[in-house]
C-alpha positions in Angstrom: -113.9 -139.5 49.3 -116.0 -140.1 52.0 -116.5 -136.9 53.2 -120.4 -136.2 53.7 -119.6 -131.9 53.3 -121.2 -130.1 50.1 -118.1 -128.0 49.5 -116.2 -129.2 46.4 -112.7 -130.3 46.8 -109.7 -131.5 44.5 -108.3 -135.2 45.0 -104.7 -135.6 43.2 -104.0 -138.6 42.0 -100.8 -139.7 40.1 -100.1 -142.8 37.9 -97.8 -145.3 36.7 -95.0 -144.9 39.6 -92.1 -142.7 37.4 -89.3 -141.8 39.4 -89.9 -138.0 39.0 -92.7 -138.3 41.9 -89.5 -138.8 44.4 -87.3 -136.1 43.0 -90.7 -133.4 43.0 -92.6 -135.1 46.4 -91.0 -131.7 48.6 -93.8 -129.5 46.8 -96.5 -131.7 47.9 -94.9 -131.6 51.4 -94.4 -127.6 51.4 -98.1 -127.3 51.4 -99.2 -130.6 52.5 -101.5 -132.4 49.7 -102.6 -136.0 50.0 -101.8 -137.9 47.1 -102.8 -141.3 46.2 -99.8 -143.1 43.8 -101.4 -145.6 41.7 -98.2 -148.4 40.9 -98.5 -150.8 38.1 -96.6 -153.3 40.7 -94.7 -155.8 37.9 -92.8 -153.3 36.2 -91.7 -151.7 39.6 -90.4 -155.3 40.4 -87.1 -156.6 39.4 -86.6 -158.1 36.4 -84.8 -160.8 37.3 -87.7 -161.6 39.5 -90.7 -163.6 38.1 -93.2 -161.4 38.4 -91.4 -159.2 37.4 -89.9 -160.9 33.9 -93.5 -162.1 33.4 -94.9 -158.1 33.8 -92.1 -157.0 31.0 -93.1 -160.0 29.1 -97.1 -159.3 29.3 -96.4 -155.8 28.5 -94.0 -155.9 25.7 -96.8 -158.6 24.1 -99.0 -155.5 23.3 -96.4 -153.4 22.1 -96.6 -155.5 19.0 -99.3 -153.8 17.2 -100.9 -157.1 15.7 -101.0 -158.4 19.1 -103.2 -155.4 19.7 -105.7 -157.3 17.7 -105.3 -160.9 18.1 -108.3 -162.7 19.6 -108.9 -164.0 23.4 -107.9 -167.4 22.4 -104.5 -166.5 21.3 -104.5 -164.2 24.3 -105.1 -167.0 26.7 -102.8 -169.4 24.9 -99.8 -166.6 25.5 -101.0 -166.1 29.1 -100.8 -169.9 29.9 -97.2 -170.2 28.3 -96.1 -167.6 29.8 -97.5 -168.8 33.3 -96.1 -172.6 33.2 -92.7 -171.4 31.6 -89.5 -171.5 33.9 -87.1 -168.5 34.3 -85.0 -169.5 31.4 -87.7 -169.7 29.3 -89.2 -166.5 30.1 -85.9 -165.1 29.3 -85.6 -166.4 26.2 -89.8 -165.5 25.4 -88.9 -162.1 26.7 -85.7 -161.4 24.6 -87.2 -162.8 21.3 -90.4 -160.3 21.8 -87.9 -157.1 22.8 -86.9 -156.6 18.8 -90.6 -157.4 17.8 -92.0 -154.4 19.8 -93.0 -151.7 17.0 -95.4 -149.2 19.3 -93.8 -149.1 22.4 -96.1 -148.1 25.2 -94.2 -144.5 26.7 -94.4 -146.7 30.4 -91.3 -149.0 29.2 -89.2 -146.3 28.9 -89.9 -145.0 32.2 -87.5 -145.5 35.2 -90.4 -146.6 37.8 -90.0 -146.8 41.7 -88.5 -149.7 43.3 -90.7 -151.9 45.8 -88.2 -150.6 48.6 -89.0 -147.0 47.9 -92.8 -147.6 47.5 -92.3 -149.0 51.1 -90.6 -145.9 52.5 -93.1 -143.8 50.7 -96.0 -145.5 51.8 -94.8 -144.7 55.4 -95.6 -140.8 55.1 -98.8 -139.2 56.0 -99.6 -137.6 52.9 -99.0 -140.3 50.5 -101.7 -143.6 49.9 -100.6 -146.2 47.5 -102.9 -148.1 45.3 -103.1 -150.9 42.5 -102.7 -149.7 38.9 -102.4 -153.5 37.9 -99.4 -155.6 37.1 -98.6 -155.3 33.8 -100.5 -152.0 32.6 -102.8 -153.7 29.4 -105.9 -153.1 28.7 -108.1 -155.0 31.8 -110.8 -155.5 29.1 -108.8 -156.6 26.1 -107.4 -160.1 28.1 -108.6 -163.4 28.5 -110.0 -164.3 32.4 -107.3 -165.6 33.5 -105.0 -162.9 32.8 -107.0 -160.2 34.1 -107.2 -162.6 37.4 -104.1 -162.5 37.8 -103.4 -158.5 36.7 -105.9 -157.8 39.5 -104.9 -160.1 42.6 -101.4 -160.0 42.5 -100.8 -156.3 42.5 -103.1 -156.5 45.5 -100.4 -158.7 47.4 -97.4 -156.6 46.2 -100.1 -153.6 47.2 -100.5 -155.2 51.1 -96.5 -156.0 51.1 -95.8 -152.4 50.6 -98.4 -151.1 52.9 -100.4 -149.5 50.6 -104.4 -149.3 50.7 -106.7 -152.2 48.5 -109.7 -149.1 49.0 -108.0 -147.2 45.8 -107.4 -148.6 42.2 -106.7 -147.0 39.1 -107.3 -148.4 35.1 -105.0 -148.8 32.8 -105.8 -146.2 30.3 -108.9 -145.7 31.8 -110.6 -145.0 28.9 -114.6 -146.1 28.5 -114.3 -149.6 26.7 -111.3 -150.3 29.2 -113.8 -150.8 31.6 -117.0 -153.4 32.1 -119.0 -155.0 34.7 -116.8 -157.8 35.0 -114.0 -156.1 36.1 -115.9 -154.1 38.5 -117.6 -157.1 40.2 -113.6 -158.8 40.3 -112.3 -155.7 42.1 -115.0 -155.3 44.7 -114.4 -158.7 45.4 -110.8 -157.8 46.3 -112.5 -155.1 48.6 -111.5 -152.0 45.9 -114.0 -149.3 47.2 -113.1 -146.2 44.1 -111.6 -147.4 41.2 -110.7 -144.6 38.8 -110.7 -143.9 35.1 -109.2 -141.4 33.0 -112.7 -140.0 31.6 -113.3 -136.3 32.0 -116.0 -136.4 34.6 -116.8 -134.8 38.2 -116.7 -136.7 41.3 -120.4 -137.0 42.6 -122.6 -138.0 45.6 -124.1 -140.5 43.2 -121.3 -141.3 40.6 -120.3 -145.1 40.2 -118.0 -145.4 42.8 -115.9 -148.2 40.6 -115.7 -146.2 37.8 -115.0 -142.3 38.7 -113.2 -139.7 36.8 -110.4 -137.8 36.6 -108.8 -134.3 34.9 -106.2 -135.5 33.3 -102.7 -133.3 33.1 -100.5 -135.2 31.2 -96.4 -134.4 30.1 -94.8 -137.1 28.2 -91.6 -136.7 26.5 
């Protein structure tokens, strides 16, 4: 990205962490690309972990579609609940949102990568790891707090798997996903190119926090 040379060049970049980069990684190897993994770290976690409970919680929150358009405060008032509450009582948040959920986000069907694995793969050459949040929403559409803690704690699950806090990737990615608050939050955390899914070519004088991408996308 830094690279001062007038000849174009590709940059491939993969979200979200599914379990198919592992079982497909030998192509990249045959012909040696870089890739940069962007991991939304919480649903990578265990669940029985709290970060991890507290991810699938957050997440399955906006895979109720009114929750989609609730306001900031009653955003803020299910972030704080969800903060202060113990393990059992995520549990039991968690298990009466499961049968709630009526547009399930294609992500929480996913089998992601473990934290070990993102360790071992952050130890070859080829591959950089970088912060796709914790929980996957919508940075724009939560309360301040929320997004706080979105941003800075897949930063430290980023560091404890070795991964580099230069590259981050949007949720969506989409144009309204993103503002000038967010922007100013990441370069705080020393994000350098943050990356959203618009259709737009890399440039000598693009907005480094907000570049874009050619999307190829598969789901089933």
């Amino acid at each position: 990205l830094s690279n001062q040379s007038k000849k174009s060049s590709i940059l491939v970049t993969i979200d979200d962490g599914d379990s198919s980069i592992q079982e497909n990684f030998d192509l990249f190897r045959k012909y040696q690309i870089p890739i940069i993994f962007f991991i939304p770290f919480g649903l990578c976690l265990e669940i029985n972990s709290r970060d991890g409970l507290m991810s699938r919680i957050l997440r399955s929150f906006f895979e109720i579609e009114e929750n989609k358009l609730s306001n900031f405060q009653v955003k803020e008032d299910f972030f704080k609940k969800v903060e202060c509450a113990s393990m059992e009582e995520l549990k039991l948040i968690y298990s009466e949102l499961l049968p709630l959920r009526d547009n399930i986000d294609p992500i929480s069907n996913r089998a992601l990568l473990s934290i070990d694995v993102l360790k071992e793969m952050a130890k070859d050459p080829l591959i950089t790891l970088g912060s796709h949040s914790m929980s996957h929403p919508v940075l724009s559409g939560i309360p301040e707090k929320w997004l706080d803690w979105e941003l800075t704690t897949s930063v430290k699950y980023l560091q404890m798997v070795q991964g580099d806090n230069k590259y981050f990737a949007y949720p969506y990615g989409f144009k309204d996903s993103i503002n000038n608050n967010i922007k100013n939050k990441l370069k705080e955390l020393g994000v350098e190119y943050a990356f959203s899914t618009r259709s737009m070519a890399a440039k000598s004088n693009s907005d480094s926090l907000e570049l874009g991408r050619i999307g190829m996308l598969n789901f089933f």
